[in-house]
N, C-alpha and C positions, 0 to 999 in steps of 0.2 A: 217918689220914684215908682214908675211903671214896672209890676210883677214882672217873674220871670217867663212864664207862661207868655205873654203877652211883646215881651222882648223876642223870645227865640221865632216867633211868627214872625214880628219885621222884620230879623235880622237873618233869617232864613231866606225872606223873599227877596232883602236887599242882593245876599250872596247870588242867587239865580240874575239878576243882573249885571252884575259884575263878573261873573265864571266869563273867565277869558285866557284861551291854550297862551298867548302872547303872554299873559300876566301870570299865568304857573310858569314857564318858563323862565322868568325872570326871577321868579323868587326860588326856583329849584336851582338855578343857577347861583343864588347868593347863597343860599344854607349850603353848597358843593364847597363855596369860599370860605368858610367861618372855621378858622383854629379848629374851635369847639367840637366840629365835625369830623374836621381833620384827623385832629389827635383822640378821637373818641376811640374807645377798645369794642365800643357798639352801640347801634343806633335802633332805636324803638321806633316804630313806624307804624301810625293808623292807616287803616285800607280804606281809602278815600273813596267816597260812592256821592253819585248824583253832583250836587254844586260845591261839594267839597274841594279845597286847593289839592291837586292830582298831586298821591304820593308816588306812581308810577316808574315815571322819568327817576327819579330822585334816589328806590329801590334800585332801579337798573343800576344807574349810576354809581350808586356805595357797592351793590355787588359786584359791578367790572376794577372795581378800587380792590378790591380785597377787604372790603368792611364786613364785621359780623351784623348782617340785619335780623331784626326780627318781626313779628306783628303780634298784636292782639289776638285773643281767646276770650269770648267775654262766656260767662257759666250763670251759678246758680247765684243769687244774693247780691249781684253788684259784683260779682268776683271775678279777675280778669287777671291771664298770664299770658306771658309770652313765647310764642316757639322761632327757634333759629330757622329762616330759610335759605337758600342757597342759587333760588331760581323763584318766579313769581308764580309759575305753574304749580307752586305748591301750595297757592292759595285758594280754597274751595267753596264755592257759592252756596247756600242755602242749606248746607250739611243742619248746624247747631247756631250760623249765626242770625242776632237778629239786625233787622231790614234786609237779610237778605247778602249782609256785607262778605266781603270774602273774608273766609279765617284760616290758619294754617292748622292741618291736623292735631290733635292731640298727642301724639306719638313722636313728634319731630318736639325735640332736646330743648329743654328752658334754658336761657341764658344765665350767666351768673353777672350780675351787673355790678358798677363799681361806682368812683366819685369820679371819671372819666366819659360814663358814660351816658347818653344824648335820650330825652324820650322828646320826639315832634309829637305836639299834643294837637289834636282837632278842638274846635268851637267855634261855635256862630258870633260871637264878638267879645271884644275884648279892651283893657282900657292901658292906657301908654305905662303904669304903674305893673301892670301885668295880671290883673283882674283877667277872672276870663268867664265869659257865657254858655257852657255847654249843652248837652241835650238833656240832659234830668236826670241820665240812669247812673251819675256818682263813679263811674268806674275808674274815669280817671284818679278822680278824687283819692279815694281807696287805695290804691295802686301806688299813688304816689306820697299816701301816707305810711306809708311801709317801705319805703324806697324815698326818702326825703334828701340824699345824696346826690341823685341823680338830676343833672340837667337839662331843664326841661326850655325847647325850643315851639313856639306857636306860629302858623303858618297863618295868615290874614290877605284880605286885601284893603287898601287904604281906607276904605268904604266901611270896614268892619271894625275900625276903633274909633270908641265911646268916652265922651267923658266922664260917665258914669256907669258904673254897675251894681246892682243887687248882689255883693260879694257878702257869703255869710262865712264864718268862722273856719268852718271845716272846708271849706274851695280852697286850694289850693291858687295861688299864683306864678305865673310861668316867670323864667330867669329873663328871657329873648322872644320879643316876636317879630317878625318878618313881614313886610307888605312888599310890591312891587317898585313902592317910592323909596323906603328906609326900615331902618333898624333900630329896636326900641331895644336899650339895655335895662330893663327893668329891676328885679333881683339878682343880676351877674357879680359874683364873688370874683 
């Protein structure tokens, strides 16, 4: 099996060909439909930057609902929380995060999460079992070994699922992931 090093390269450059507004929009449009979302008490959201599936739309959208959003805080050692927003304008470029991602203050309220509640997780590819490819820095991973309750939804485009992955022990695997064709129930309880 090809490193992971060497996977996040192609599947990085595959995503740059595929990044398509038509193709976020279809798949922000099916995570808007999913129960899961629906009836969640809150929903974790990465701040999608460059050929990332746009979390944008999707923020707006749960905030005109009355959904409690929140995003990432990534810190010291792999350590990442989350703060409630209310508005996207509370998201700020280049303060503490890194590539530059938008992060929300430190001072705006940690969520208390539940077994209700949704983390949309980022990665460069992923396999129909829920294997997922992400970027190295473990945050998720972390994050969601400490929160192992919570449901975790992966945002793709058809282009980005693998039939194999370099999955080691501690990676976590998502419940659901999303492409613009279908819907993979992967680990759903």
């Amino acid at each position: 099996m090809t490193d992971k090093k060497t996977l996040r390269k192609k599947y990085s450059a595959l995503r740059k060909e595929l990044k398509s507004d038509v193709r976020d929009n279809t798949i922000t449009a099916d995570v808007l439909s999913l129960k899961q979302v629906v009836n969640a008490d809150l929903v974790l959201l990465y701040a999608s930057f460059g050929s990332e599936i746009s979390t944008w739309k999707l923020a707006e959208q749960l905030i005109s609902m009355g959904k409690t959003v929140a995003f990432p805080r990534c810190g010291e050692n792999g350590h990442m929380t989350f703060h409630i927003i209310t508005d996207l304008s509370q998201l700020k470029s280049g303060a503490a995060g890194k590539y530059n991602i938008r992060e929300p203050e430190s001072s705006l309220p940690q969520p208390h999460t539940s077994d209700v509640t949704v983390c949309i997780v980022p990665g460069l590819a992923f396999t129909e079992y829920g294997g997922r490819l992400g970027y190295g820095g473990g945050f998720y991973d972390r994050f969601l070994a400490e929160h192992p309750y919570i449901r975790t939804i992966a945002l793709a485009y058809e282009g980005m699922i693998a039939d194999d992955l370099p999955v080691l022990e501690h990676d976590f695997t998502v419940d659901m992931i999303i492409t613009e064709e279908r819907t993979f129930y992967c680990n759903e309880q």
